[in-house]
C-alpha positions in Angstrom: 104.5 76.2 127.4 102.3 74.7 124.5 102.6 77.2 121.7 101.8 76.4 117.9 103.4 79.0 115.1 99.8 79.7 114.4 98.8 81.4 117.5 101.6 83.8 117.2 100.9 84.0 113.8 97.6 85.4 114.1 99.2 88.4 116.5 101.9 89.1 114.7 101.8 89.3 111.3 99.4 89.5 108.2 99.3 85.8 106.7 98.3 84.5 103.9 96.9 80.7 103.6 98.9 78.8 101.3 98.4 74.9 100.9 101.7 73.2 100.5 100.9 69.0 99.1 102.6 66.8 101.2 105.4 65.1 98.9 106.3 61.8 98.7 108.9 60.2 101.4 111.9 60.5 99.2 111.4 64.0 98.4 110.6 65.5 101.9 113.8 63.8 103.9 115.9 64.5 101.5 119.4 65.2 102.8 119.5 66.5 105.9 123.0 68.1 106.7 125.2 70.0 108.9 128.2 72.5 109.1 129.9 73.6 111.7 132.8 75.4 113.0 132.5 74.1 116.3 129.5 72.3 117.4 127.1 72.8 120.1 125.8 70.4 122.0 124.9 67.4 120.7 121.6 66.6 122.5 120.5 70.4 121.5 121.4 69.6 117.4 119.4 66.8 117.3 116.4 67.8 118.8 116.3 70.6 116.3 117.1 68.3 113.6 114.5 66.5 114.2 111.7 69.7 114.6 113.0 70.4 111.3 112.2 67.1 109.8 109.2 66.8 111.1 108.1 70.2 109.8 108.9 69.1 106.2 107.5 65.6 106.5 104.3 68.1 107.3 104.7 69.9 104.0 107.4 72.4 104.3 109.9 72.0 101.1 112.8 72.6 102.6 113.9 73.8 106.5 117.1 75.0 108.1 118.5 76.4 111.4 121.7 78.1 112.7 122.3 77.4 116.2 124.4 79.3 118.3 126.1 78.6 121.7 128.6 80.8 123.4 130.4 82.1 120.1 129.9 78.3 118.4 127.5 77.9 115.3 125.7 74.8 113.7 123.6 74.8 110.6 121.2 71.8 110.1 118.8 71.8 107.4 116.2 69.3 106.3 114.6 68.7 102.9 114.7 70.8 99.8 116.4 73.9 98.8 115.3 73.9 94.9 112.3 71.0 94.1 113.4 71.1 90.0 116.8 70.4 90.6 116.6 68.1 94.0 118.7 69.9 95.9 119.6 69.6 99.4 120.2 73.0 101.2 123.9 74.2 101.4 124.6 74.5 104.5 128.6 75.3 103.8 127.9 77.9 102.9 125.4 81.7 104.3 122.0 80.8 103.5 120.3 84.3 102.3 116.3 84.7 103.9 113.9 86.3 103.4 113.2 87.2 107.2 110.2 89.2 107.0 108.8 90.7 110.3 111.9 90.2 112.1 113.1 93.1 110.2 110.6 95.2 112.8 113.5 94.1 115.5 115.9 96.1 113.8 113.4 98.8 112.8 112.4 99.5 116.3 116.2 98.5 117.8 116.9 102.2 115.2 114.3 104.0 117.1 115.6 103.6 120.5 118.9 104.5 119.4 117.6 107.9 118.6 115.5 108.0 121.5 119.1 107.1 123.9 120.4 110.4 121.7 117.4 112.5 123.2 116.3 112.7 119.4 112.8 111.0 119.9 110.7 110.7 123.1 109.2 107.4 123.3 105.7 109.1 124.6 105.4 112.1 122.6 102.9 112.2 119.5 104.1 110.6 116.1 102.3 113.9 115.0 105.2 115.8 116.2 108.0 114.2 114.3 105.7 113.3 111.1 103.1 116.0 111.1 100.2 115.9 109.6 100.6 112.1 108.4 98.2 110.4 110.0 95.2 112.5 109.9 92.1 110.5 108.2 89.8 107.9 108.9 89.0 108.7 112.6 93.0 108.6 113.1 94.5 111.6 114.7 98.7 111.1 114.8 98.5 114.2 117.8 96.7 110.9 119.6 99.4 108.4 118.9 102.4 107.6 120.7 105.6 106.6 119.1 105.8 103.8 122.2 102.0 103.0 120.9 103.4 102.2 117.1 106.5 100.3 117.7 104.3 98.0 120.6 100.9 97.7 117.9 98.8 99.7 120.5 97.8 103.2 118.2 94.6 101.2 116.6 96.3 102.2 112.7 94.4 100.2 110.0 96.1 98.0 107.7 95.2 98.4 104.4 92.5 96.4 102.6 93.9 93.4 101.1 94.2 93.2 97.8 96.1 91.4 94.6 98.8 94.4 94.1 99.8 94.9 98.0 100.7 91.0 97.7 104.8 91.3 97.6 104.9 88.5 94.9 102.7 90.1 92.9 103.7 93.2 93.0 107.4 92.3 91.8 105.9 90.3 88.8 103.8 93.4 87.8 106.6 95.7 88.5 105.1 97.5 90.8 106.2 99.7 93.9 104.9 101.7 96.5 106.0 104.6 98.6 105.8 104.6 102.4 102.9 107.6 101.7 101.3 105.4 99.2 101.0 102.5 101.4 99.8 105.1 104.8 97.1 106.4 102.0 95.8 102.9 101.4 95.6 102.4 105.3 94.1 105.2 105.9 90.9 104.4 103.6 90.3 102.3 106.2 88.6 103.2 109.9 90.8 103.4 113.2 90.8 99.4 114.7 90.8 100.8 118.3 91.7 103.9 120.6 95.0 104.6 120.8 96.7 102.3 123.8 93.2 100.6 124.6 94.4 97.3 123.6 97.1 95.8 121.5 96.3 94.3 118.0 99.8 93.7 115.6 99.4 95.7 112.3 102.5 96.0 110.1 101.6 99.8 109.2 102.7 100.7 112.3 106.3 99.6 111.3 105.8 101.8 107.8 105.2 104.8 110.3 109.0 103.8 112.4 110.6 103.4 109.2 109.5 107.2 108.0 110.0 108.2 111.7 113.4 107.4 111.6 113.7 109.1 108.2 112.7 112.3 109.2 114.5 112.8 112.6 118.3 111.5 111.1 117.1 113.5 107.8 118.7 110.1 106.1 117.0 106.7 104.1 116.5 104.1 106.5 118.9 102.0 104.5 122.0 104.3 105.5 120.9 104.3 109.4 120.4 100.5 109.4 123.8 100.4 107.8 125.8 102.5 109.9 123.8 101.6 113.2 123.6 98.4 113.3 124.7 96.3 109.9 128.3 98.0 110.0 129.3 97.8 113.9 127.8 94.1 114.6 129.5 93.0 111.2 126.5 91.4 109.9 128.0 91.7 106.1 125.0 89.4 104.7 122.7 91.3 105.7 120.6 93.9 104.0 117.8 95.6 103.1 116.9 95.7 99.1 116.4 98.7 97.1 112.9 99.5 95.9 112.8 97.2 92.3 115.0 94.7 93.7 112.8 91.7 93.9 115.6 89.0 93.4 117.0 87.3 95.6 121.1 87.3 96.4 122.8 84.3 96.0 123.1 81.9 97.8 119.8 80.6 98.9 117.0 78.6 99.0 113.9 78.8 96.7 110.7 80.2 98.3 107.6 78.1 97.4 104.0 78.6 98.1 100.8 77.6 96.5 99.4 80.5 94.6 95.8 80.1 92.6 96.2 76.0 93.2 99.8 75.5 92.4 103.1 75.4 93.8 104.9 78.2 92.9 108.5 80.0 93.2 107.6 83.0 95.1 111.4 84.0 95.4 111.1 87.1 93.7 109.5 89.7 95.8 109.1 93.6 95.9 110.6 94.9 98.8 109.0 98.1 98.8 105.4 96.6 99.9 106.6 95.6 103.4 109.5 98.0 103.9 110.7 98.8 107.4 108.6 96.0 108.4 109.2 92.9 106.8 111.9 93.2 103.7 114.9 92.5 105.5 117.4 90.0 103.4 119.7 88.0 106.3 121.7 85.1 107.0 120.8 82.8 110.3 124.4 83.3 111.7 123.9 87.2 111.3 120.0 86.8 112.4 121.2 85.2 116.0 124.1 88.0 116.2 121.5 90.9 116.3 119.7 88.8 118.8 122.3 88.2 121.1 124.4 91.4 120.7 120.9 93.3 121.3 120.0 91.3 124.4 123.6 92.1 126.2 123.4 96.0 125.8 125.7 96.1 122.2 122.6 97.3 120.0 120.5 100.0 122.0 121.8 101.1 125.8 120.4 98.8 128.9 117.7 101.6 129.9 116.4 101.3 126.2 116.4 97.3 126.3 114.2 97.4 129.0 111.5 99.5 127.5 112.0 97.5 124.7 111.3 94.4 127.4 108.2 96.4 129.0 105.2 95.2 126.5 102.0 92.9 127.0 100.4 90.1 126.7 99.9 89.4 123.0 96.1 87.2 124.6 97.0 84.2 122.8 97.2 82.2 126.0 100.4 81.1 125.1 102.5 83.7 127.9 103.7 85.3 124.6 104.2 89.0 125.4 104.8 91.8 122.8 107.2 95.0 123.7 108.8 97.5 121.0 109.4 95.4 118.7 110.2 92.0 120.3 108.0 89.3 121.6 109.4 87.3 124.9 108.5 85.0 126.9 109.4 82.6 129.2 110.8 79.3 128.3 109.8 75.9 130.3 113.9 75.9 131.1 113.3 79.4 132.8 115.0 81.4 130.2 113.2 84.1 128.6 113.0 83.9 125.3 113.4 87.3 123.4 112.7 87.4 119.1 110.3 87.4 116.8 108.7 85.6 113.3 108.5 86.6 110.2 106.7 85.6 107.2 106.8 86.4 103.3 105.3 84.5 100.5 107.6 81.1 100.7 109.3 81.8 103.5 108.6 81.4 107.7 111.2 82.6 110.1 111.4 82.2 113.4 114.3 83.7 115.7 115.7 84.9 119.1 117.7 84.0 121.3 118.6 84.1 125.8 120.4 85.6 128.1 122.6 82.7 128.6 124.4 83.2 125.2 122.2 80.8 123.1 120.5 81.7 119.7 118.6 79.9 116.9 117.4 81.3 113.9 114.9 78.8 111.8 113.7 79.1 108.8 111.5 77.0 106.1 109.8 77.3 102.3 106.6 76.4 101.8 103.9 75.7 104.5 104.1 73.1 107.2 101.1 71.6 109.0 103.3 71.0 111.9 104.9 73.9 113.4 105.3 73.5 117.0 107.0 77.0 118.1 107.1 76.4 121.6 108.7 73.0 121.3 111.0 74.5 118.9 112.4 77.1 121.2 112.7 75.0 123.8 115.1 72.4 121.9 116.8 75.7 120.6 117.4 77.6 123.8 117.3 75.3 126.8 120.7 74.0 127.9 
């Protein structure tokens, strides 16, 4: 399998094209660490290692990636967690990330709870659950299945882009949106497709789940991701900010990317812009727990995990498939790989994990020029 970051990229999230100069040789392999309780294997570390300095020798400031194997975790890093103060990343300590659309993994992993509790029916209208919301623009929610928004097939426009829906942006200009605000702005725009004709990845789709699952529990998505999922896996470093939280918890790296020419600390961030579909806040060690737990039946019942499983080609040429709210595919090894990517201003993250009990969950600031995904998840998650 040859697949380059970009290729997915272009599927599955909206990007923006930042520049990132290549620094000199003593600041891009800087320090290049690693913490572990108990290591994995040895051959697998380095190999990541080694993806990860390559990435920032290509530009990225700083990369790091928790490894898991059987219960065992490793955290390598490479390059630069703050450029002012020439700092190495920490990898003693949890690492907080910006994860971005690997938040729709959780989202949609909510969802199929409530459809296991007979609460939603994967192929009934979103129109009957949310009436009336998605109404304009040649879109007709009574057309729109709620299996058609978690897998990006109901055609929804995204809206047009522009300087305030930027989540950097925003958080310097204090402003915040409502989930309604941001369908409003999508819905100025015309339907992409027909419902189910074809699958094109637009992150309004996840704005929809997220007020789905608000107005069958009747509680903020915040207190259902909490109590679902957070809570019973113990992922205690993981959260999802408040509308006007734009910082950051401590620790963690600083998120650069160039902005109007310059390389800029893009750390602060409004979380409301992306939502249920990209403003997840987590930690590589509780990242690959979802994964795994999810993948052996712990998150959302087996019958649930496989419709979750049942998706399409994403036509990258890659084999990279797309289901309700996971992409998979299958790894040169033979295992399948099941995740997804996520990207912010600053920050790229790429996780999943097997069947076989290995997970990785890596991460980097700044833009690389050498990002080879498949390669990646092949030193990850091939014994």
């Amino acid at each position: 399998m040859c697949l380059r970051a970009s290729d997915f990229y272009r599927s599955t999230m909206r990007i923006r094209t930042f520049t990132v100069p290549i620094f000199t040789a003593a600041l891009v392999l800087a320090a290049c660490t690693t913490s572990a309780a108990e290591p994995v294997a040895p051959a697998r570390e380095d190999s990541v290692r080694g993806d990860l300095d390559t990435m920032v020798a290509a530009g990225a400031v700083g990369a790091i990636a928790t490894l898991t194997e059987h219960g065992s975790a490793t955290v390598v890093s490479s390059g630069l967690s703050d450029i002012a103060a020439a700092a190495p990343i920490n990898t003693d300590v949890a690492q907080h990330l910006r994860v971005g659309s690997v938040t729709k993994s959780f989202t949609a992993a909510i969802v199929l709870q409530l459809v296991a509790e007979h609460r939603i029916d994967l192929d009934r209208s979103i129109d009957t659950y949310l009436p009336g919301l998605l109404t304009d623009a040649g879109v007709d929610g009574r057309t729109i299945t709620v299996r058609q928004i978690l897998g990006h097939r109901s055609g929804l426009p995204e809206p047009a882009p522009s300087p305030e829906l930027d989540e950097h942006r925003a958080a310097e200009n204090g402003r915040t949106f409502t989930p309604a605000q941001e369908i409003a702005l999508a819905l100025q725009q015309p339907a992409k497709f027909a419902p189910g004709s074809r699958f094109e990845y637009t992150n309004i789709n996840y704005i929809v789940a997220g007020m789905l699952i608000e107005a069958v529990t009747g509680h903020r998505y915040a207190d259902e991701l909490r109590d679902r999922i957070l809570t019973p896996l113990g992922l205690s470093n993981t959260y999802l900010p408040a509308t006007g939280e734009t910082a950051l918890r401590q620790p963690h790296p600083t998120a650069y990317a160039t902005v109007d020419g310059a390389l800029t600390d893009t750390t602060l961030m409004e979380p409301s812009v992306p939502w249920t579909s990209g403003a997840l806040v987590s930690t590589g060690a509780d990242v690959n727990r979802f994964f795994l737990a999810l993948l052996a039946g712990e998150v959302v019942p087996r019958p649930q995990l496989a419709q979750m499983l049942d998706g399409i080609d994403m036509g990258n040429g890659d084999g990279m498939s797309y289901g309700l709210g996971v992409g998979y595919t299958q790894l040169p090894c033979g295992a399948q790989y099941v995740g997804h990517i996520g990207g912010v201003p600053g920050f790229t993250t790429v996780a999943g994990a097997t069947r076989s009990g290995l997970a990785v969950t890596i991460a980097y600031t700044g833009t690389s020029s050498s990002v080879d995904l498949g390669g990646m998840l092949s030193h990850a998650l091939c014994d």
